[in-house]
N, C-alpha and C positions, 0 to 999 in steps of 0.2 A: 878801433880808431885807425886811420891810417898812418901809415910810416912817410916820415918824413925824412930826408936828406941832413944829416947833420953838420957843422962846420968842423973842422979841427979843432981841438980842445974842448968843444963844444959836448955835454952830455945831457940827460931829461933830467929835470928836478922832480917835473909833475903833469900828472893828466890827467884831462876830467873833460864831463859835458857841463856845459853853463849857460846860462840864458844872456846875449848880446841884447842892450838896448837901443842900437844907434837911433840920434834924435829926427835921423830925416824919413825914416822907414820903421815899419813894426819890427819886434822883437825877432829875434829867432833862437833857436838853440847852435850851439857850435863846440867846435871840440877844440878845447885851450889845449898845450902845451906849451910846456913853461922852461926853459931849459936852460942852463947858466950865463949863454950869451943874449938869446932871444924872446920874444912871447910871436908861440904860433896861433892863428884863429883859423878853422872851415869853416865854414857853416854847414851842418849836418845832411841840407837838401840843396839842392841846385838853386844858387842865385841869378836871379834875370838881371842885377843891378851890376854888372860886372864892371863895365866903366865906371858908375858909382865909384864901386870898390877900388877899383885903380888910381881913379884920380885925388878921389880924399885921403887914404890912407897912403898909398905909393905901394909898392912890391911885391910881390905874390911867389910864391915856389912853383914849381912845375906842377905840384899836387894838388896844387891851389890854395894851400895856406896862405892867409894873409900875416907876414912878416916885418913885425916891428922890435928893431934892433933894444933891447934896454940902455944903450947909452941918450938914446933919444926921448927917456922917460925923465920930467921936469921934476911928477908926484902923484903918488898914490894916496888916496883918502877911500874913507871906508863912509856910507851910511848903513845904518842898521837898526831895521823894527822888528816886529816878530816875526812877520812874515817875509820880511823883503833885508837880503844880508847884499850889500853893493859894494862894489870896488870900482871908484872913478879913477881912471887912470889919464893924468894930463900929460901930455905931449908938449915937445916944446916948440911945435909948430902951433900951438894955439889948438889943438885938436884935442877932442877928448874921448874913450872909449868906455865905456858903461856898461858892467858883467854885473849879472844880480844870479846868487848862487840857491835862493829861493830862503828856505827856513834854515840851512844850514852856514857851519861859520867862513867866513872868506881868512880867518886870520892867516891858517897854513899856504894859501893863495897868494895871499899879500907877501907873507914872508920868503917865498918864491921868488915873487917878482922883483922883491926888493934887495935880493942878494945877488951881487954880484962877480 
């Protein structure tokens, strides 16, 4: 995974690859970290969407993670079948981000993101 630039006080809680659902484009995989102040996203390969990316979500790091602060997270909600373990994360700009971790459990995920 690559390294990312941290803030002050700022340290990693968590990393991992996850599968991104955004609703306007197919899936992709991307590399979460989770870290006491932030949630960072990459996506794994090179996105053509990059304006996409800028205008919907906002901020990017120089590495290209996409950077959303957790004081801007409204709620976290979970679905989960056998196959498919999801954490919807609402924003409170009306936006929503959708990580499906496949058969395995999002709870340690969740509780990442929701500690702050």
């Amino acid at each position: 995974m690559c390294a990312v630039e941290l803030l002050d006080n700022e340290s990693v809680v968590l990393k991992t690859t996850i599968k991104w659902e955004p609703e306007e484009f197919d899936s992709m995989a991307v590399e979460l970290i989770v870290t006491t102040q932030r949630i960072l996203l990459k996506p794994m390969f090179e996105l053509t969407y990059d304006g996409f990316w800028d205008l919907y979500y906002g901020k990017r790091t120089e590495s290209k993670f996409l950077c959303l602060d957790k004081s801007k997270i409204d709620r976290v909600e979970t679905s989960k079948t056998f196959f498919a373990k999801r954490m919807i994360i609402f924003l409170q700009n009306g936006k929503k981000i959708i990580l499906n971790y496949g058969v395995l459990s999002v709870d340690n995920i969740v509780k990442a993101i929701l500690d702050k």
